[in-house]
KEKE-3310 file (N, C-alpha, C; in steps of 0.2 Angstrom, whole numbers, plus 5000, padded with zeros to 4 digits):
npx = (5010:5004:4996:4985:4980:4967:4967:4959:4945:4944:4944:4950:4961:4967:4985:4986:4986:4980:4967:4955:4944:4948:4944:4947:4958:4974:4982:4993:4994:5008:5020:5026:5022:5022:5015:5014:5011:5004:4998:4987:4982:4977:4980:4993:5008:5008:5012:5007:5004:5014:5010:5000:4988:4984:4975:4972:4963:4956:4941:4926:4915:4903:4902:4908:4915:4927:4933:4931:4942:4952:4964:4976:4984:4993:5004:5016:5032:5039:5045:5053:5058:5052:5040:5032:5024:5027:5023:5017:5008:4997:4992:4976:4978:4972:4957:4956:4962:4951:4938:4943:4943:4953:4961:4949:4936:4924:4927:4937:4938:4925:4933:4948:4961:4958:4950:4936:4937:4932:4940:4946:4949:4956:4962:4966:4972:4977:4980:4970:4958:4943:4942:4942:4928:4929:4934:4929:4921:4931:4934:4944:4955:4960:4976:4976:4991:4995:5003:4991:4993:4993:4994:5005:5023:5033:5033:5033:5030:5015:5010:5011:5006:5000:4992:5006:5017:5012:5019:5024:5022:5031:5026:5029:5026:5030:5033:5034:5034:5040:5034:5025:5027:5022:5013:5003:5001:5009:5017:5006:4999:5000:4994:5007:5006:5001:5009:5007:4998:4986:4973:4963:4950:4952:4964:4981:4995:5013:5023:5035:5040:5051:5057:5066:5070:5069:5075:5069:5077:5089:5083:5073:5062:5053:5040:5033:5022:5009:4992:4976:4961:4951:4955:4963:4973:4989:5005:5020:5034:5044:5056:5068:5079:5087:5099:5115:5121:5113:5095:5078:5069:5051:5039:5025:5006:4995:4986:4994:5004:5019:5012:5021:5033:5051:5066:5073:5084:5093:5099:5099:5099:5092:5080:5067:5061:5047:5041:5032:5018:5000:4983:4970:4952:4944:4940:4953:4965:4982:4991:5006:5013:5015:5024:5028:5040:5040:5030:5026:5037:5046:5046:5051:5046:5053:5057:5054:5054:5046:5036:5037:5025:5020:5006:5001:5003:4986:4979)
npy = (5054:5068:5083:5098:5112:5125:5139:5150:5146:5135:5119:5104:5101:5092:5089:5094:5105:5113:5112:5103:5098:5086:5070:5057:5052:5041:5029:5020:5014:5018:5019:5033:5039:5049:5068:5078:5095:5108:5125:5135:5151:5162:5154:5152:5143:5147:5152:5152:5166:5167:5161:5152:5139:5119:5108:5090:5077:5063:5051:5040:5037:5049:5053:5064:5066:5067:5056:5047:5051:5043:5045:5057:5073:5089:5095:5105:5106:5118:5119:5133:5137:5128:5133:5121:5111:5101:5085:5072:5059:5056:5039:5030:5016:5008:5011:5009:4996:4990:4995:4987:4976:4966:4955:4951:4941:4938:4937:4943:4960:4961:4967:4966:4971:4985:5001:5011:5029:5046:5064:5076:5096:5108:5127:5138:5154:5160:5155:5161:5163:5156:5141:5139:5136:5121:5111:5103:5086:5073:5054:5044:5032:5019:5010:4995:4991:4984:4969:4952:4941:4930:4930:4921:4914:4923:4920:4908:4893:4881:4868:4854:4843:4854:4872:4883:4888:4899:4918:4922:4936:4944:4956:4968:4977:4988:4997:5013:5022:5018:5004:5002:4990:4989:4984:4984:4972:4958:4949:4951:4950:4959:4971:4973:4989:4990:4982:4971:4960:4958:4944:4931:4925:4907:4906:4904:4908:4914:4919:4931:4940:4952:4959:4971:4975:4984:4981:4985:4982:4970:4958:4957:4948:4942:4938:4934:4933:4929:4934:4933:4928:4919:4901:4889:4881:4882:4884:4888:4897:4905:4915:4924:4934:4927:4928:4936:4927:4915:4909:4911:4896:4893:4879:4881:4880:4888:4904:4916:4910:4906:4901:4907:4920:4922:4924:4932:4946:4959:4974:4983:4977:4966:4955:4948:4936:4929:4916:4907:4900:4901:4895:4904:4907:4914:4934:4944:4951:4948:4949:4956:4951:4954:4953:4959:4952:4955:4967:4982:4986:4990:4983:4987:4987:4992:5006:4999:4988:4975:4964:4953:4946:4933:4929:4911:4898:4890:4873)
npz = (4903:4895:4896:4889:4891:4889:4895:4891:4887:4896:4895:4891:4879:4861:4856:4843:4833:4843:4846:4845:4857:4872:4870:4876:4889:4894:4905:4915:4929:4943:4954:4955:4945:4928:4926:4912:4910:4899:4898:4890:4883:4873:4864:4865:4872:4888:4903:4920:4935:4948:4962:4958:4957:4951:4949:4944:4943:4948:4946:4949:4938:4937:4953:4965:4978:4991:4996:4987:4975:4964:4960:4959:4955:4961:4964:4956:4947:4936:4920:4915:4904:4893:4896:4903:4914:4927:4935:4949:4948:4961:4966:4972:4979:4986:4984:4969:4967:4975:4965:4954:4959:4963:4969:4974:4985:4977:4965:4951:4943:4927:4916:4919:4917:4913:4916:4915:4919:4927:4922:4927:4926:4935:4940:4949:4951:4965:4982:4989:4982:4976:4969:4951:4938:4933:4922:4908:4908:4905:4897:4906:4904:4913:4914:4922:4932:4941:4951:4953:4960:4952:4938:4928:4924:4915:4897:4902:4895:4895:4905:4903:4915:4919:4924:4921:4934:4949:4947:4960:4972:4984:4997:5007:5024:5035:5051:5056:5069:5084:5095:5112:5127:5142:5152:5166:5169:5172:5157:5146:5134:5118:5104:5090:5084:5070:5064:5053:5040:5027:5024:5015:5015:5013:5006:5005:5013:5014:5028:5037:5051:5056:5069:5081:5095:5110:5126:5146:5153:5159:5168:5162:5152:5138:5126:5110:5099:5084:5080:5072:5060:5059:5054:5043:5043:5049:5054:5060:5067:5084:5086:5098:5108:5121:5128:5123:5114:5114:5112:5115:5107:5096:5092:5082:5082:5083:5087:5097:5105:5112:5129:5139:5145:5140:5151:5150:5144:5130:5134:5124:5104:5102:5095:5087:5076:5068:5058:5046:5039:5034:5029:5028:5034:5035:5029:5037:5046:5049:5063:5073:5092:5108:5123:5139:5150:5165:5173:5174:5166:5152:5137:5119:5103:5089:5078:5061:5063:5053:5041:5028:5016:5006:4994:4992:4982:4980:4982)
capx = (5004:5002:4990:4986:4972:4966:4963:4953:4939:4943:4945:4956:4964:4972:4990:4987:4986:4979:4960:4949:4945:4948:4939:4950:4965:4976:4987:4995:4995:5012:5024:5030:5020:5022:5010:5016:5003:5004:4993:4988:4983:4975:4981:5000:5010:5008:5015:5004:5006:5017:5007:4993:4987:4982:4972:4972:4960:4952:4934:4922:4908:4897:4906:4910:4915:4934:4934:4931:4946:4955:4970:4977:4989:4991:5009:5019:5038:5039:5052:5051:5061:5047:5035:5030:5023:5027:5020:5015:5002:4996:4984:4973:4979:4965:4952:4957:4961:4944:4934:4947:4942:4959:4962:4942:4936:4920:4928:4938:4932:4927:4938:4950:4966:4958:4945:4934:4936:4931:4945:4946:4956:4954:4966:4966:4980:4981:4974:4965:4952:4939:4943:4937:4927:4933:4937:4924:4924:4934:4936:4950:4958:4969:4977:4980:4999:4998:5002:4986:4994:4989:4999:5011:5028:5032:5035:5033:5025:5008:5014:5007:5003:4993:4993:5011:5014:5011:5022:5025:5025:5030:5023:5032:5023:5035:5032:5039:5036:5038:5027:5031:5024:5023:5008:5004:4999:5015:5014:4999:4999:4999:4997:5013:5001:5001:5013:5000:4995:4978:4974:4956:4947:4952:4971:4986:5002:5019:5024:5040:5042:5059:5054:5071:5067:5074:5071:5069:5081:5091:5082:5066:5060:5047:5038:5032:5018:5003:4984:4972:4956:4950:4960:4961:4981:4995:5012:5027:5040:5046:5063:5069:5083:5089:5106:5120:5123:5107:5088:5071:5065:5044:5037:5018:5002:4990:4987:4998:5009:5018:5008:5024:5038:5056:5066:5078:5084:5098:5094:5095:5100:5087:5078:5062:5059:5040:5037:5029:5011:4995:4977:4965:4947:4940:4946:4954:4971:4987:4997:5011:5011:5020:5024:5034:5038:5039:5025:5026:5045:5045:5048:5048:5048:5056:5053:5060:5052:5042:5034:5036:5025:5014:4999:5006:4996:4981:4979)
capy = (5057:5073:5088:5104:5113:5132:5144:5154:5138:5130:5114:5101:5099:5088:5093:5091:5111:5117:5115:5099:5094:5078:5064:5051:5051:5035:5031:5016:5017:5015:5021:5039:5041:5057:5071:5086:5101:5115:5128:5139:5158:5165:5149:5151:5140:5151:5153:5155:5167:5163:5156:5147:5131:5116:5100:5085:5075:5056:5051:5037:5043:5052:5054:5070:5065:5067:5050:5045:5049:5037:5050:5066:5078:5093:5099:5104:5110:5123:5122:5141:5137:5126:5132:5114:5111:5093:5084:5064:5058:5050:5033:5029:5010:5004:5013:5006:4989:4989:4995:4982:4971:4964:4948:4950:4933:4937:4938:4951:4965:4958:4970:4967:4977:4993:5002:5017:5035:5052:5065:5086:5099:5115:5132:5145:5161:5160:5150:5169:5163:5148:5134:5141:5132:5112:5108:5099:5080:5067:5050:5044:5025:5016:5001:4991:4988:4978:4960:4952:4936:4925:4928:4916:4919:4928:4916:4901:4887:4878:4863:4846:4839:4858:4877:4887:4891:4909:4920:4922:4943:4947:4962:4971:4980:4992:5002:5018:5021:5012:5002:4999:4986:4989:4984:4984:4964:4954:4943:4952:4951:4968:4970:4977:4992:4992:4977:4969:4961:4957:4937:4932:4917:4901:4907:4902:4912:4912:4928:4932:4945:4956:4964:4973:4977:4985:4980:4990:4979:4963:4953:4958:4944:4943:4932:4933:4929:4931:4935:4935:4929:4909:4898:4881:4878:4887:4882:4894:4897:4913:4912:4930:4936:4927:4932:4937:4919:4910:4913:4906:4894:4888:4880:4883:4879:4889:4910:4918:4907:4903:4905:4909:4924:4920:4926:4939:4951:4963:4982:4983:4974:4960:4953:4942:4931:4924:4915:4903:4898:4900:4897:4908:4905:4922:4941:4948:4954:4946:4955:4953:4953:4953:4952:4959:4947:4960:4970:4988:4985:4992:4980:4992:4986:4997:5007:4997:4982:4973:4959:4949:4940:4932:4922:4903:4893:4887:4866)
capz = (4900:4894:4896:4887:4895:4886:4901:4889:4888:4903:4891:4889:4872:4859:4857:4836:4831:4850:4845:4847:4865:4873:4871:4879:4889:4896:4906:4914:4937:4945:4958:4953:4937:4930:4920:4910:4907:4896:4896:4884:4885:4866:4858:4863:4877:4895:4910:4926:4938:4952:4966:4952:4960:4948:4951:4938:4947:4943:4951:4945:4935:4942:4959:4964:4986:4991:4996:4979:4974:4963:4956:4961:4954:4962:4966:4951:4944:4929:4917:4914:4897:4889:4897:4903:4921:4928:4941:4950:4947:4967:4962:4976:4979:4989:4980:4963:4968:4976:4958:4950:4963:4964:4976:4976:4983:4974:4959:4948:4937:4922:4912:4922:4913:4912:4917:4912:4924:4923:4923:4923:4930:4940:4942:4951:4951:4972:4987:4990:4977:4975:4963:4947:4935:4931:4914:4903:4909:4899:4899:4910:4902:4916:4914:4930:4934:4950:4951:4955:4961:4949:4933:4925:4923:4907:4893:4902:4890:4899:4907:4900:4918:4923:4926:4924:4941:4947:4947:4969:4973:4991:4998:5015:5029:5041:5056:5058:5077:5093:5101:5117:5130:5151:5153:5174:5172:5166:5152:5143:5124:5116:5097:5089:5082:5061:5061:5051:5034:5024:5023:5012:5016:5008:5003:5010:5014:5018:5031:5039:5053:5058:5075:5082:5101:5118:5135:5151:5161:5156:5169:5159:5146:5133:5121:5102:5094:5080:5081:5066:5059:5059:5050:5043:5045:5054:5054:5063:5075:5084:5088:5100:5111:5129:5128:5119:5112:5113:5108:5113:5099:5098:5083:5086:5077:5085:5089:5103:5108:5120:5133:5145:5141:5141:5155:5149:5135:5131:5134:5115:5102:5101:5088:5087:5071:5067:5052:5042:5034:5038:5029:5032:5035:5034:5030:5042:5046:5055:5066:5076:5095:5111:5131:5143:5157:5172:5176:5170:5163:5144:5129:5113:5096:5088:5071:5055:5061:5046:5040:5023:5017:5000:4995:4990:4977:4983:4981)
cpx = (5005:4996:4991:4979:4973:4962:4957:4946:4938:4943:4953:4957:4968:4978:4991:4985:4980:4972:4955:4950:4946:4943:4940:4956:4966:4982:4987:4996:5002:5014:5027:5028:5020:5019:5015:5009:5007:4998:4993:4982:4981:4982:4987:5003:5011:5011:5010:5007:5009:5014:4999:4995:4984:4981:4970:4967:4954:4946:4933:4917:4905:4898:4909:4916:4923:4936:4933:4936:4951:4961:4971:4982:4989:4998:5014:5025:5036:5045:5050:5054:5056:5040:5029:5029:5024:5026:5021:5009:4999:4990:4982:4972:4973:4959:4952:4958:4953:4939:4937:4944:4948:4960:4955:4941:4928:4920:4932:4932:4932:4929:4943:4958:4964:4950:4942:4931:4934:4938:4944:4950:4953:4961:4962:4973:4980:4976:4970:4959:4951:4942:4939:4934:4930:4930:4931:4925:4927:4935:4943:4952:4962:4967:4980:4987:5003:4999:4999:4988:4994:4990:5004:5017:5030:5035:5035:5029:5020:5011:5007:5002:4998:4994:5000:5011:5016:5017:5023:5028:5025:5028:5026:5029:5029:5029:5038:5040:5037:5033:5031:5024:5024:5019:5007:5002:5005:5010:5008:5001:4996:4998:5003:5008:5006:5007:5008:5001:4989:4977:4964:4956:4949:4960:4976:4993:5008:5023:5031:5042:5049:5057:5061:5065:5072:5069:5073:5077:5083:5087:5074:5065:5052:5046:5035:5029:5012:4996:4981:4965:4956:4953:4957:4969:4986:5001:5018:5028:5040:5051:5066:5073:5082:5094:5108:5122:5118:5100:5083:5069:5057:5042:5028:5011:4994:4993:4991:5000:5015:5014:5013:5031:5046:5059:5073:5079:5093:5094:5093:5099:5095:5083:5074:5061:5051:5038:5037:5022:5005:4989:4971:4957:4941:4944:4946:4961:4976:4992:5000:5008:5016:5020:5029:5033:5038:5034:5030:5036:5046:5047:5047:5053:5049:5055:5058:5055:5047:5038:5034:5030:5018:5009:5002:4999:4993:4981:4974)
cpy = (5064:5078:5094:5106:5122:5132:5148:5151:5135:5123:5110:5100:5095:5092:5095:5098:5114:5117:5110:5098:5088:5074:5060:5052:5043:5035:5023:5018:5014:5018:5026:5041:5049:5061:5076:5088:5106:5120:5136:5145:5161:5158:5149:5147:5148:5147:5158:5160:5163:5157:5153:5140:5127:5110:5096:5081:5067:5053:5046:5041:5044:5053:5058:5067:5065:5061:5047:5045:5046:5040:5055:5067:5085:5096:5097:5109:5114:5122:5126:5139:5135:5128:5128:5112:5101:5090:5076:5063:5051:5045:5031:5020:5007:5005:5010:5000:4987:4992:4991:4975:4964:4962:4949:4943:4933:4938:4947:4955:4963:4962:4971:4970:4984:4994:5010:5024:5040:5056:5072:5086:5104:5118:5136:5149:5163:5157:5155:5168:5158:5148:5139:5136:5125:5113:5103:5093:5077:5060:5046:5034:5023:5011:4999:4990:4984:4972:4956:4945:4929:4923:4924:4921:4919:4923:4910:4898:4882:4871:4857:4842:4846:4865:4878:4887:4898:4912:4924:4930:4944:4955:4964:4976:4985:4996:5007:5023:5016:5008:4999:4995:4986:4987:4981:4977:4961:4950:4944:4952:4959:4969:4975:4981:4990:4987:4970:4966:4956:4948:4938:4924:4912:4902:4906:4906:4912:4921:4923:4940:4947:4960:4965:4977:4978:4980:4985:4988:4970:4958:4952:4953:4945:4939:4935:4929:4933:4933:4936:4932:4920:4909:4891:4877:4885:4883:4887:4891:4905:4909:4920:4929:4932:4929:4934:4931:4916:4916:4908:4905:4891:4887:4877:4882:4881:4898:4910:4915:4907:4905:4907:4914:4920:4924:4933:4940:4954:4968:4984:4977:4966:4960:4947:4941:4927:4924:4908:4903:4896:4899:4899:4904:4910:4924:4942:4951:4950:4949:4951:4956:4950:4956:4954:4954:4948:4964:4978:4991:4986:4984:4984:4987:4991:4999:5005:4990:4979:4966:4957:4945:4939:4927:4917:4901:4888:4878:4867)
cpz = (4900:4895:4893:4889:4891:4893:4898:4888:4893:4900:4891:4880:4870:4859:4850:4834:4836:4846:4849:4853:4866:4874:4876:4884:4892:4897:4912:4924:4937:4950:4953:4947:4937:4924:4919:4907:4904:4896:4893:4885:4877:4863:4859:4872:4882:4899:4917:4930:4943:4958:4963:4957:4952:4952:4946:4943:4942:4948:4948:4941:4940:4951:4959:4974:4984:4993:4993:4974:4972:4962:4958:4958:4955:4964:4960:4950:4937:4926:4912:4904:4889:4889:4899:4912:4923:4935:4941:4950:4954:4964:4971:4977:4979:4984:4972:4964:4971:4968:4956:4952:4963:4972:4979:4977:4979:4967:4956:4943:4930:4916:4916:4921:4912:4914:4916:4918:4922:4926:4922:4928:4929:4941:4945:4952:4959:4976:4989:4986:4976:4967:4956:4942:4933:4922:4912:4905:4905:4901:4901:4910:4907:4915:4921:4928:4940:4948:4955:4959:4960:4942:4934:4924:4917:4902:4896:4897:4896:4900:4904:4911:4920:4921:4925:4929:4942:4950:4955:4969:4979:4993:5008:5016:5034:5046:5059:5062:5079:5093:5106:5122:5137:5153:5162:5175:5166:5161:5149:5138:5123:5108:5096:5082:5076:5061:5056:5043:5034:5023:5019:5013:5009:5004:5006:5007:5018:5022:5036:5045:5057:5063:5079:5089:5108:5123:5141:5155:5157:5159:5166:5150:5144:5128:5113:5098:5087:5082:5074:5066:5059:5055:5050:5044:5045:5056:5056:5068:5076:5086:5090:5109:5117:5130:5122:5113:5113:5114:5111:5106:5102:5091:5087:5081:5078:5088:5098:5106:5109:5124:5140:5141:5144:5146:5157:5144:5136:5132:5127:5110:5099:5095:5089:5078:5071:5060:5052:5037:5037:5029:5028:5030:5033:5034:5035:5041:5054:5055:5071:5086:5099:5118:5134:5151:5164:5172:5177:5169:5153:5141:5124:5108:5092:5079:5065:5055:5056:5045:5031:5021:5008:4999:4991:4986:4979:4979:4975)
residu = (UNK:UNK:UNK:UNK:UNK:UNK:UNK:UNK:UNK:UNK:UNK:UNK:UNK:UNK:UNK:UNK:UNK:UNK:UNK:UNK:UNK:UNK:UNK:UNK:UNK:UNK:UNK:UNK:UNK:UNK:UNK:UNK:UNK:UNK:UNK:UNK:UNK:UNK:UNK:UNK:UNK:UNK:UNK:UNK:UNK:UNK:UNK:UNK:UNK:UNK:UNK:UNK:UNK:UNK:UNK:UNK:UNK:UNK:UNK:UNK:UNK:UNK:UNK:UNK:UNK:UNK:UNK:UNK:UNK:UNK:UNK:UNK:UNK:UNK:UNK:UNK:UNK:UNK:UNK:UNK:UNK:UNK:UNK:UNK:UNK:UNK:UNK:UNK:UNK:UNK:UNK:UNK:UNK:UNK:UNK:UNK:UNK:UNK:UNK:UNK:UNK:UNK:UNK:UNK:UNK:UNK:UNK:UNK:UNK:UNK:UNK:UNK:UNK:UNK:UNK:UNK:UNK:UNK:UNK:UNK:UNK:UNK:UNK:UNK:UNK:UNK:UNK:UNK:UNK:UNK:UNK:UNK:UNK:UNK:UNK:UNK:UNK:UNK:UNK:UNK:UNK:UNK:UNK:UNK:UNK:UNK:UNK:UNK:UNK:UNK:UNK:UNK:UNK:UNK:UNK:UNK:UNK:UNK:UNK:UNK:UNK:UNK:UNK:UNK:UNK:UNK:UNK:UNK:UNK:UNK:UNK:UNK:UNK:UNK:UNK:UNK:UNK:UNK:UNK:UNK:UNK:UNK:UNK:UNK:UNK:UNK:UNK:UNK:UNK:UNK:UNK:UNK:UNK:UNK:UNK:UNK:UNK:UNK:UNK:UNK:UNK:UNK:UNK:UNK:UNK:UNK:UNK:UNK:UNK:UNK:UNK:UNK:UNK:UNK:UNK:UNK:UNK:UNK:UNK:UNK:UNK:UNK:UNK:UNK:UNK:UNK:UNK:UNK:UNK:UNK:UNK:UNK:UNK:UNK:UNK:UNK:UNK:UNK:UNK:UNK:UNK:UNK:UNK:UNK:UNK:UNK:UNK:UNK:UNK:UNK:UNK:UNK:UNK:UNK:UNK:UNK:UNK:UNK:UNK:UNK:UNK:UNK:UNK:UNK:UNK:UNK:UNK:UNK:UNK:UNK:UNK:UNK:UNK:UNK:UNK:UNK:UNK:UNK:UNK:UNK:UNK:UNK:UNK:UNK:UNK:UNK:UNK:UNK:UNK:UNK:UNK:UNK:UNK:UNK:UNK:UNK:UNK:UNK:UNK:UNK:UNK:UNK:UNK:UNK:UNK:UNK:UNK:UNK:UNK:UNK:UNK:UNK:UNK:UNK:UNK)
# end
């Protein structure tokens, strides 16, 4: 997307002989999207002082609050050559999946490819000086680009006994500290903070966790399991470190299970496995979780570990 903004107006403009304002702009959300601005100075391409700030900025209508925030562009390169400033344009996932209302269970948005924002843009020539006037609003066009989990695959042809079937996107979680476990009563479940994803009643999915983990002391064992929101079916295993050459396995149909830890680990090296398929019942969120089997003896999980995991086609 482009901009040309006149400093002498404070207006956005078309680029079609530097006159008429915008009506419209549009622009399609992504990972890494990117704006170029021009602005213009007695009707010719300028160049800001040095420390000039800009802010491109996208709201609902009539929403001024920073937590309204659908869009932001505020950190930009100059190439001094063209005169041409260029930036990213940050999308405010949740916030737009929410007005989109994507993987809403009350339903999407019924224009659910695009939707209609407001859109202006504010300088100032150094952070020494308030914001000065915003640019005349304009309508601000996105087209949604997520995958809602519910499209078809591209060109399939509609199958005679039903529905194509959808097109299956996983979506990975990390954690990029520790978490660690000593807890002064063995065997207590702890959650593995922010190892976590989103489930919506009535939906069923298939998840995978990779949890890489020390221990305090060889003769220190630990267990591996889930926690989440009601359910209607639950299907896994964990499967994590006793030695060098063998692993506890449990295949399990119900939250936090096992209810005892295994009885030893490496000092590093380990690896816990939990997956399979669950149902949900209600929203909530399933996280990973986990025991140490001596009484104030670490177990950390360490940062990398992750979870996989996507929504399966409902019956």
């Amino acid at each position: 997307m482009k901009l040309i903004f006149d400093t002498d107006i404070s207006q956005l403009i078309v680029a079609e002989g530097f006159a008429s304002p915008v009506a419209l702009l549009e622009a399609k959300r992504g990972t890494g999207a990117k704006i170029q601005l021009t602005l213009l100075r007695d009707g010719q391409a300028w160049t800001a002082p040095a420390l000039s700030q800009f802010r491109f900025i996208v709201k609902p209508w009539g929403k001024y609050e920073v937590d309204q925030t659908c869009a932001l562009a505020e950190s930009w390169t100059l190439d001094s050559s063209r005169k041409v400033y260029e930036g990213r344009i940050n999308y405010a996932t949740d916030k737009l999946n929410e007005l989109l209302k994507v993987a809403d269970p009350a339903g999407e948005n019924t224009d659910t490819g695009r939707m209609s924002l407001m859109a202006e843009f504010a300088w100032r020539e150094t952070d020494s000086v308030p914001w000065g006037d915003r640019s005349h609003t304009v309508e601000f066009v996105l087209h949604n680009n997520v995958w809602r989990g519910t499209e078809t695959i591209p060109g399939a042809p509609a199958s005679q006994e039903g529905p194509t079937l959808p097109l299956l996107t996983p979506a990975t979680v990390a954690i990029t500290s520790p978490v660690i476990n000593s807890h002064a009563t063995a065997n207590t479940l702890l959650d593995v903070t922010g190892l976590k994803f989103p489930v919506q009643s009535g939906k069923r999915y298939s998840f995978k966790f990779l949890i890489p983990y020390n221990a305090a002391a060889t003769t220190t064992g630990s267990r591996w399991s889930i926690n989440g929101p009601a359910l209607s079916q639950l299907h896994y295993n964990s499967r994590y470190t006793l030695t060098a050459t063998t692993e506890t396995v449990n295949y399990l149909s119900a939250y936090n299970l096992p209810a005892a830890a295994n009885l030893s680990s490496l000092t590093s090296g380990n690896l816990a496995v939990i997956e399979g398929t669950l149902t949900a019942a209600a929203n909530g969120e399933v996280i990973a979780r986990f025991a140490s089997e001596i009484a104030n003896s670490a177990i950390t999980a360490l940062a990398g570990a992750h979870v996989t995991y996507m929504v399966l086609p409902s019956v």
